[in-house]
ZAKE-851098 format. One record per residue (C-alpha): residue in three letters; residue number from 1; x, z, y. Coordinates in steps of 0.05 Angstrom, whole numbers, plus 5000, padded with zeros to 4 digits. Last residue first. Layout:
# residues N
PT res   n   c1   c3   c2
PT ala NUM    X    Z    Y
...
//
This chain:
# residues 468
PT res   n   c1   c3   c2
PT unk 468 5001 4539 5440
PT unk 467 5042 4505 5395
PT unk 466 5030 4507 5325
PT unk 465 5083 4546 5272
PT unk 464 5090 4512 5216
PT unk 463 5156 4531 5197
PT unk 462 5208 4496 5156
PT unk 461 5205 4476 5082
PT unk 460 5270 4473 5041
PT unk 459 5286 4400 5013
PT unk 458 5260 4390 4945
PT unk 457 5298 4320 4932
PT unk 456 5241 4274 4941
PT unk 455 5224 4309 5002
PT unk 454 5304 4291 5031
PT unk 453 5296 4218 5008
PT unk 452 5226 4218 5045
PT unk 451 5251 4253 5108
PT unk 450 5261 4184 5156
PT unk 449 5324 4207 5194
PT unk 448 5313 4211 5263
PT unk 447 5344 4162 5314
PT unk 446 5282 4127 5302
PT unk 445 5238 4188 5322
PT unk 444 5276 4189 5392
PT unk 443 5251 4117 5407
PT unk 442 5181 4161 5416
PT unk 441 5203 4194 5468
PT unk 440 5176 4154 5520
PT unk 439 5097 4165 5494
PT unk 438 5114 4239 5522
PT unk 437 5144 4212 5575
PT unk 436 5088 4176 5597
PT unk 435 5024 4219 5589
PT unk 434 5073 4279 5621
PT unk 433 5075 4232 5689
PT unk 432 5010 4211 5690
PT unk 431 4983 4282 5667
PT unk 430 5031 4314 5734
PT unk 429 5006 4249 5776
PT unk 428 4928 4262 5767
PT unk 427 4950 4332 5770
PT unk 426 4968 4329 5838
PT unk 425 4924 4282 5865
PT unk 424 4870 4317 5848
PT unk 423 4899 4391 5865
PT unk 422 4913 4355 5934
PT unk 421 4958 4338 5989
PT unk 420 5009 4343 5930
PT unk 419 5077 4376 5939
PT unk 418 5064 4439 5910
PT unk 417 5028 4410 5847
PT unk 416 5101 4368 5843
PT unk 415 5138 4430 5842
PT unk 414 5081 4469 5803
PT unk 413 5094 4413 5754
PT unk 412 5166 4413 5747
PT unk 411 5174 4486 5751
PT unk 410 5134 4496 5688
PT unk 409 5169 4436 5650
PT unk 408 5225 4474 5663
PT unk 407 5194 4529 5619
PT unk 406 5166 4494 5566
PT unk 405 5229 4459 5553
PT unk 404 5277 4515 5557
PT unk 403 5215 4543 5505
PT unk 402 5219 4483 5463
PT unk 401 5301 4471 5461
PT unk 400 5311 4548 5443
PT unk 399 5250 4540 5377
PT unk 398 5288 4480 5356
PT unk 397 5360 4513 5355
PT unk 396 5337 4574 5319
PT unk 395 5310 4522 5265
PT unk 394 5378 4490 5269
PT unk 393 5408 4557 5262
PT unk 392 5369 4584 5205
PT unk 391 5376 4522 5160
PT unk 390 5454 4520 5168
PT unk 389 5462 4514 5094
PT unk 388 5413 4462 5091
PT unk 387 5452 4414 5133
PT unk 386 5423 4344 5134
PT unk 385 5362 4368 5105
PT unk 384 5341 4407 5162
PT unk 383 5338 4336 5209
PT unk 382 5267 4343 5212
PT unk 381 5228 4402 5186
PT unk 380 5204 4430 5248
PT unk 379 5184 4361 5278
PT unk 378 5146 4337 5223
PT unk 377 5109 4400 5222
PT unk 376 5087 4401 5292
PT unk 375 5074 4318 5302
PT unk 374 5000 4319 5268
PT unk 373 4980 4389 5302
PT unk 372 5003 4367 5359
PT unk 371 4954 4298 5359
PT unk 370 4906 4339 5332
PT unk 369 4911 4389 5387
PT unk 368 4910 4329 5440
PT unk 367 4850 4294 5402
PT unk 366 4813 4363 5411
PT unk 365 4831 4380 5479
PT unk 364 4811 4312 5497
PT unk 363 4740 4318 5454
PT unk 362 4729 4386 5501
PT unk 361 4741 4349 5561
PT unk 360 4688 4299 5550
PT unk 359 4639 4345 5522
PT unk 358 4656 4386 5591
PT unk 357 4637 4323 5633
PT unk 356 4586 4306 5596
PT unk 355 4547 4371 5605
PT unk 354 4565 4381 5674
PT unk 353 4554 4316 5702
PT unk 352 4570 4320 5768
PT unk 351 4644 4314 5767
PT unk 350 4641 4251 5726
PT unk 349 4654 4192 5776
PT unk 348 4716 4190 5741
PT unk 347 4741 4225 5679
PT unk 346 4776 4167 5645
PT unk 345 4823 4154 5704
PT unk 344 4806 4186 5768
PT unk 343 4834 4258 5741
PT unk 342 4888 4246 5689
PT unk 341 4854 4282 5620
PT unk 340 4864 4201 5601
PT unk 339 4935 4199 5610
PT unk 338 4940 4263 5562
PT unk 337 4893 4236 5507
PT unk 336 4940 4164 5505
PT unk 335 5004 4215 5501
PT unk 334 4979 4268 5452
PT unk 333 4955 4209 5397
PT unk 332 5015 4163 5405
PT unk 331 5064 4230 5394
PT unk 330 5029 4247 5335
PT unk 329 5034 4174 5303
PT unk 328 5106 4159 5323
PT unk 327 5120 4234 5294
PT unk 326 5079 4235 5236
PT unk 325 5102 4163 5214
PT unk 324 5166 4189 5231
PT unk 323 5179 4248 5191
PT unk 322 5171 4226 5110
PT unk 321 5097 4213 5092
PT unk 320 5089 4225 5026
PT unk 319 5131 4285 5018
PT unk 318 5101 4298 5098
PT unk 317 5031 4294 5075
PT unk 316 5016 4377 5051
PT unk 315 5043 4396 5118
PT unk 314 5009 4341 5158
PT unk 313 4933 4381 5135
PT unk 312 4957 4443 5151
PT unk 311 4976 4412 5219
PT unk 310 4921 4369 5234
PT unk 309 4873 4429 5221
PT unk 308 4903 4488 5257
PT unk 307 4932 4442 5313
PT unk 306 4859 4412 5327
PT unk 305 4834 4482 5322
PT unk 304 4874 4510 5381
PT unk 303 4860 4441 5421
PT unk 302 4783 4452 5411
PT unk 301 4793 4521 5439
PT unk 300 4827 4508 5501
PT unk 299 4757 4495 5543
PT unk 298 4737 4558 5521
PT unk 297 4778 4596 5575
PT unk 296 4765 4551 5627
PT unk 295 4688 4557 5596
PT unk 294 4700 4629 5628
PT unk 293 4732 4617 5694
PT unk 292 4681 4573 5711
PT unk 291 4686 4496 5719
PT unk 290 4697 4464 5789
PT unk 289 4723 4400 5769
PT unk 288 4789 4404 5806
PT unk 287 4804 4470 5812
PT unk 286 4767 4505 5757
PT unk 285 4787 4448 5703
PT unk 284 4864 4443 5727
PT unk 283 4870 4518 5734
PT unk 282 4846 4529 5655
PT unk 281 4895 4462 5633
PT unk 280 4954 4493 5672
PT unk 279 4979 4527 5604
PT unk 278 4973 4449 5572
PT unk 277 5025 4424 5611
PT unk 276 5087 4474 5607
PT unk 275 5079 4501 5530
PT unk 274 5050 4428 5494
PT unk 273 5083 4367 5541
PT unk 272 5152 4411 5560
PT unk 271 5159 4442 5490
PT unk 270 5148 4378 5461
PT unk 269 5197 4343 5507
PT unk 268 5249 4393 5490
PT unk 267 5236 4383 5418
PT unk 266 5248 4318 5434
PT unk 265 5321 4321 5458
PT unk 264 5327 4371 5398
PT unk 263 5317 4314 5354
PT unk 262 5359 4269 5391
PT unk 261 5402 4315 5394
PT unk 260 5408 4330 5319
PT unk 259 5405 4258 5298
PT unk 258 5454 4242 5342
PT unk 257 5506 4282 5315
PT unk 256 5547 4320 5366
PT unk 255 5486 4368 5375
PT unk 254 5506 4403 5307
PT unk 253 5577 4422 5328
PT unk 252 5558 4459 5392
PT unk 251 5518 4504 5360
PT unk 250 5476 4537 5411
PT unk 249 5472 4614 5406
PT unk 248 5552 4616 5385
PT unk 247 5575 4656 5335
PT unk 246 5650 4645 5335
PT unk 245 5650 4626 5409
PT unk 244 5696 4567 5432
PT unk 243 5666 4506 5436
PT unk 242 5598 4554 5467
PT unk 241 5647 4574 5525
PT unk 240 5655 4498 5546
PT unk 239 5579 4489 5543
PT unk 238 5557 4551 5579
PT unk 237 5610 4539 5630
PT unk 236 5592 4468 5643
PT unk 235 5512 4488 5646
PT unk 234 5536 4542 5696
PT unk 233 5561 4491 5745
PT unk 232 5502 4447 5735
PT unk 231 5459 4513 5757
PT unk 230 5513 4531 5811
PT unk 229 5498 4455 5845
PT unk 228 5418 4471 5840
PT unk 227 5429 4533 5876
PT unk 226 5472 4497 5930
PT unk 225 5427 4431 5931
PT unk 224 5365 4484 5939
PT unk 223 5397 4521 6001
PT unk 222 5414 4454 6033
PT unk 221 5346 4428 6029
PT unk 220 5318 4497 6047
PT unk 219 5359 4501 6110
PT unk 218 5345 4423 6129
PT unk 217 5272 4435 6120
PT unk 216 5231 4407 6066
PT unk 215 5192 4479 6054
PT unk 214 5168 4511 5992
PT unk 213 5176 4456 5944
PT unk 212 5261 4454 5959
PT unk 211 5261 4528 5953
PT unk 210 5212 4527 5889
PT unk 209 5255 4468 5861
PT unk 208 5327 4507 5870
PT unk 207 5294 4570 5848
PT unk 206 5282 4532 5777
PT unk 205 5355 4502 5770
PT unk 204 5383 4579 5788
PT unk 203 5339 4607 5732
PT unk 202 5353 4550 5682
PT unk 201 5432 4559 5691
PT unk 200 5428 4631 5698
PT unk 199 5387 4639 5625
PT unk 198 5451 4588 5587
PT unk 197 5511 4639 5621
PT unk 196 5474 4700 5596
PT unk 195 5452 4670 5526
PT unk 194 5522 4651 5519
PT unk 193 5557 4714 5547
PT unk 192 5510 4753 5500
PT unk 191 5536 4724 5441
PT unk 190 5529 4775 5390
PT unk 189 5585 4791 5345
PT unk 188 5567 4808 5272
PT unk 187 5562 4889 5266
PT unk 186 5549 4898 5194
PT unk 185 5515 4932 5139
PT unk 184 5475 4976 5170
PT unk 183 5428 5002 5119
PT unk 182 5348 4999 5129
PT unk 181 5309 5051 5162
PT unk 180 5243 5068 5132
PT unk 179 5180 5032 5164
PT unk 178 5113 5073 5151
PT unk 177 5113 5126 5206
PT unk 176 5150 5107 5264
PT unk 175 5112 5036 5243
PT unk 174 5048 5060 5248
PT unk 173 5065 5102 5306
PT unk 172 5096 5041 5350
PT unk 171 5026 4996 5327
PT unk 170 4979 5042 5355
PT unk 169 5020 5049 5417
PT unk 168 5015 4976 5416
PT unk 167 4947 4957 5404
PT unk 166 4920 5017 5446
PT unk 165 4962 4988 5506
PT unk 164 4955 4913 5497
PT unk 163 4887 4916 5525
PT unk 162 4913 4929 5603
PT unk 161 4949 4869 5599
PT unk 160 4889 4826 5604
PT unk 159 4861 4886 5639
PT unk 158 4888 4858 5708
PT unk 157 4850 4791 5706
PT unk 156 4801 4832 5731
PT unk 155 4728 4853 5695
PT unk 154 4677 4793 5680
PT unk 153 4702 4738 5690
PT unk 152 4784 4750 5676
PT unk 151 4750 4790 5611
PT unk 150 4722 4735 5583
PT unk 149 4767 4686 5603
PT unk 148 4829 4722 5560
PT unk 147 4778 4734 5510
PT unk 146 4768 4662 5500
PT unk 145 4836 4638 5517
PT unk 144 4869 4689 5469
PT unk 143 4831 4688 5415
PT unk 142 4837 4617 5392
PT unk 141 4910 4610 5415
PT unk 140 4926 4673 5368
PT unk 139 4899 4644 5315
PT unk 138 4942 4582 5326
PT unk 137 5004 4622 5328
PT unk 136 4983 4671 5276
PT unk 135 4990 4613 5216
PT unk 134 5066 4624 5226
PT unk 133 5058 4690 5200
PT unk 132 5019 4672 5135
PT unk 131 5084 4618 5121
PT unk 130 5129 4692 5126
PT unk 129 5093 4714 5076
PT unk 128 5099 4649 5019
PT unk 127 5169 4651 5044
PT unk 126 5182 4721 5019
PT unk 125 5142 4728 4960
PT unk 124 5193 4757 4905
PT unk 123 5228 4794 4970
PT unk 122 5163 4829 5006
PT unk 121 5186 4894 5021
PT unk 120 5254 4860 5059
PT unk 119 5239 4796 5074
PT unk 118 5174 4813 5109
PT unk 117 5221 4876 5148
PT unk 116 5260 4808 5165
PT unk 115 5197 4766 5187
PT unk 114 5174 4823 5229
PT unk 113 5240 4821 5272
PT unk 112 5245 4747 5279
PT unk 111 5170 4749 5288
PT unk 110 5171 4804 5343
PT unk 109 5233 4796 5384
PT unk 108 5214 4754 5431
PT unk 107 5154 4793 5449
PT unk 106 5204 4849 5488
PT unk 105 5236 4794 5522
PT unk 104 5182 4758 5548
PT unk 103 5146 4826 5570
PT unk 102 5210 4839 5613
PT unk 101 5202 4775 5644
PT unk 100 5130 4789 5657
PT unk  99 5145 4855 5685
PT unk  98 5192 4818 5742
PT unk  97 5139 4757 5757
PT unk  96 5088 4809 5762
PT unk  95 5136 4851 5811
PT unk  94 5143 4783 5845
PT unk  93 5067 4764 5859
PT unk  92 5054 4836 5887
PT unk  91 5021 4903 5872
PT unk  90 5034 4894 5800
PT unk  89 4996 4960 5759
PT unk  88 4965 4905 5708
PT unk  87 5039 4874 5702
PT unk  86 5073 4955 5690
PT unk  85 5028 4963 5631
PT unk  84 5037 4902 5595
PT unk  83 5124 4922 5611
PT unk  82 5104 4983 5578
PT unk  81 5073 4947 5508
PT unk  80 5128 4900 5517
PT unk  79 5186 4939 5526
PT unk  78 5159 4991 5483
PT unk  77 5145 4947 5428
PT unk  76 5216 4914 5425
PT unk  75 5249 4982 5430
PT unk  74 5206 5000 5360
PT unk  73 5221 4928 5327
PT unk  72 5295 4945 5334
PT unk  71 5288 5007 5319
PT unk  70 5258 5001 5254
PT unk  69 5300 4935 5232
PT unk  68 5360 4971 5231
PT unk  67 5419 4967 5281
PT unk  66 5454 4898 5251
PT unk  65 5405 4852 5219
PT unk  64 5350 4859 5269
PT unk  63 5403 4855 5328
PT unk  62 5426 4785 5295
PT unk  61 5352 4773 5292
PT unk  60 5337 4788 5365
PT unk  59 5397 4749 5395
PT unk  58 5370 4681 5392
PT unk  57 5302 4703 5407
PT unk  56 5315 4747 5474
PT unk  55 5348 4701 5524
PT unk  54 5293 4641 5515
PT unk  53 5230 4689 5503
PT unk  52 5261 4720 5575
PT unk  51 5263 4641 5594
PT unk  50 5190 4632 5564
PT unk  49 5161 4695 5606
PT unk  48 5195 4668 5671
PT unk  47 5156 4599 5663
PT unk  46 5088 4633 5653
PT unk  45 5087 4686 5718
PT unk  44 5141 4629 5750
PT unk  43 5076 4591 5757
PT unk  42 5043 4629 5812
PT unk  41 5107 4629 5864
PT unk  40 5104 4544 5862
PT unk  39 5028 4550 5860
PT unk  38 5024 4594 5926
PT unk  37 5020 4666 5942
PT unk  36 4957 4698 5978
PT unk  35 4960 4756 5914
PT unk  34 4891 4761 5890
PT unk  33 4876 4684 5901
PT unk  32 4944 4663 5869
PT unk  31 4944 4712 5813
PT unk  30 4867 4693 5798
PT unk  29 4890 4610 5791
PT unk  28 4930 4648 5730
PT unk  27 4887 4686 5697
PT unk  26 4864 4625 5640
PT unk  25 4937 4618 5631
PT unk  24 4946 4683 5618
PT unk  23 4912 4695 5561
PT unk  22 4950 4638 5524
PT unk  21 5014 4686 5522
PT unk  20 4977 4757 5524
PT unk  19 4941 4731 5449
PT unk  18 5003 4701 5418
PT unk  17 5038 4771 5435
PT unk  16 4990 4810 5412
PT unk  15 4973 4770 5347
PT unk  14 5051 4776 5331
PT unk  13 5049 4849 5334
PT unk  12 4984 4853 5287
PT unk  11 5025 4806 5237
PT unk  10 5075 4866 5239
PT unk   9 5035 4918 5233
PT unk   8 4987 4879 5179
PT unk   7 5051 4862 5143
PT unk   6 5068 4938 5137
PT unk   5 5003 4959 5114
PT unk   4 5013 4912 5057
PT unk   3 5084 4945 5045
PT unk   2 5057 5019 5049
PT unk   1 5000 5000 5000
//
């Protein structure tokens, strides 16, 4: 029983954090309107909680392995469950911005963490648990929006946070209580430099777009060409100390073969196109065709189910399928329903009919979660069978080039929803813009290899996490 009860903590932890993460999306046009701050100031509350996700994952398991699962997983809980507390107590759009960085962090470490104490009490079913965990994700992107809009409409955006409290301290006395301290067995080096060196870099390259959004004066151009300058700086330094680190976060090794970064290259686009786009999705709807905070909530639940589906359903497919039919087909699918969400295109002359107009929107989320749920597992699997010895890393690698992703694709589009003379015009250009890259990266797939050699073989399955 202790084991089962366990899982449930642990699954429970990664329900939490899956649940806060789409949740705030739906509060987000609320931070601007409570706080009189902008979009540009707004959208760091997402972006900042992918780069502390960013810092934290790489180094969570090597933590994991080395001080004990049990207080790793305990120190990960209170910085999240206190950092929840601290955002609903915010009195200002950059103590949010703070707390949410810290919440980042403390949520990075829960599946690495939980899938180790998996490992551990569950080792003759291991991967068959840890699958069960990935299937949270998309849960979580059920709940989340739905309650998250729920209680934005009817209470404050504030007790979206607020609700993490009895989950968590309920979860930190479960595990005081049921999770035994494992042995230390080692102290493998940590690259903190690394992970230091890689979060400036993205930092200084986002403040460099919110000074040069804010004003397009000759003091805040030159401000954001010097931040922008230090971020390329950094990126050299990250990259020349990475050659020579013995555990290095990004292995510099792997991206030398082009099948790697081209892979990664579109893992970054994914994590742009699916994290960055689709969490302005509930301020696109109530901005620009007027829907309520609630059904901006709902509106994500179609794409939530589309990924369920399509991507159970691609899992079972890819021995037959191989990686790039998937791919070219996924990435076909997400781009064409992504133009058409563009205000003026498909949705014209529609604001006034309620009923169609959400029908509408609702069968876009849906083709867009099909289309992610189609390209997910093809994605996480491809290019492990050229090193399955390194499986960890490259799936480590994956998961760092979809949330840097996700979170420059943040600054990109408050940047250009900054810019706009409109929220029309500005996302009519941000799904434009998204619509084609996304269907741009599709001569990435080719560089790819093809999977059916390596499914023929038995090659080791990867996760199926969706995307939220």
């Amino acid at each position: 029983m202790r084991r089962y009860l366990i899982f449930a903590s642990g699954g429970l932890s990664l329900l939490m954090y899956t649940v806060d993460t789409t949740a705030v999306a739906v509060a987000f046009p609320h931070f601007m309107r409570e706080f009189h701050t902008n979009v540009l100031w707004a959208g760091w509350t997402i972006s900042i909680y992918y780069i502390g996700v960013t810092i934290a994952t790489p180094l969570a398991g090597s933590l994991s392995d080395t001080f004990g699962r049990k207080k790793v997983f305990l120190i990960s809980l209170l910085f999240f469950t206190g950092s929840s507390l601290a955002c609903g107590f915010a009195l200002n759009i950059y103590m949010l911005i703070a707390f949410r960085f810290l919440q980042g962090i403390g949520g990075a470490s829960f599946f690495p963490t939980a899938s180790g104490m998996v490992s551990d009490y569950f080792p003759e079913n291991r991967q068959t648990a840890i699958g069960l965990f990935s299937s949270i994700f998309p849960i979580g992107g059920i709940i989340g929006p739905n309650v998250g809009g729920w209680i934005v409409s009817r209470y404050s955006w504030r007790y979206i946070f607020y609700i993490n409290l009895p989950v968590g301290i309920g979860l930190l006395l479960l595990i005081m209580v049921l999770l035994r301290d494992s042995k230390l067995y080692s102290r493998p080096r940590v690259d903190v430099v690394g992970a230091s060196l890689m979060s400036g870099a993205i930092l200084l390259f986002m403040f460099g777009l919110n000074f040069m959004g804010e004003s397009l004066s000759l003091t805040s151009l030159l401000l954001s060409a010097v931040l922008l300058g230090f971020s390329f700086s950094l990126v050299l330094l990250f990259l020349s100390h990475e050659k020579k680190e013995a555990k290095p976060i990004l292995d510099i090794v792997l991206l030398r073969s082009r099948p790697f970064l081209a892979a990664n290259l579109l893992n970054m686009v994914l994590g742009a196109g699916f994290f960055g786009l689709f969490s302005f999705v509930p301020l696109y709807v109530t901005s620009v065709h007027n829907l309520s905070t609630l059904l901006s909530g709902m509106i994500l639940t179609p794409r939530s189910l589309g990924v369920l589906a399509a991507s159970t359903i691609t899992s079972f497919l890819l021995r037959r399928w191989g990686y790039r039919v998937p791919l070219v087909c996924g990435l076909v699918v997400v781009s064409c329903s992504t133009l058409l969400l563009a205000p003026g295109l498909l949705l014209s002359g529609m604001t006034g009919m309620r009923v169609g107009l959400v029908e509408l929107l609702s069968f876009l989320m849906l083709a867009s979660g099909i289309g992610a749920g189609i390209t997910n597992p093809a994605a996480n699997n491809a290019c492990i069978e050229l090193m399955p010895g390194k499986i960890a890393t490259i799936m480590g690698l994956r998961g760092m080039f979809r949330t840097v992703g996700g979170a420059l694709g943040i600054s990109l589009i408050t940047f250009i929803l900054h810019m706009s003379s409109s929220r029309f015009i500005g996302f009519r250009v941000t799904f434009i813009l998204f619509g084609l890259a996304l269907a741009s990266s599709i001569p990435l797939v080719f560089l790819i290899p093809s999977g059916k050699k390596a499914w023929a073989k038995g090659p080791g399955t990867g996760s199926q996490e969706g995307c939220a």
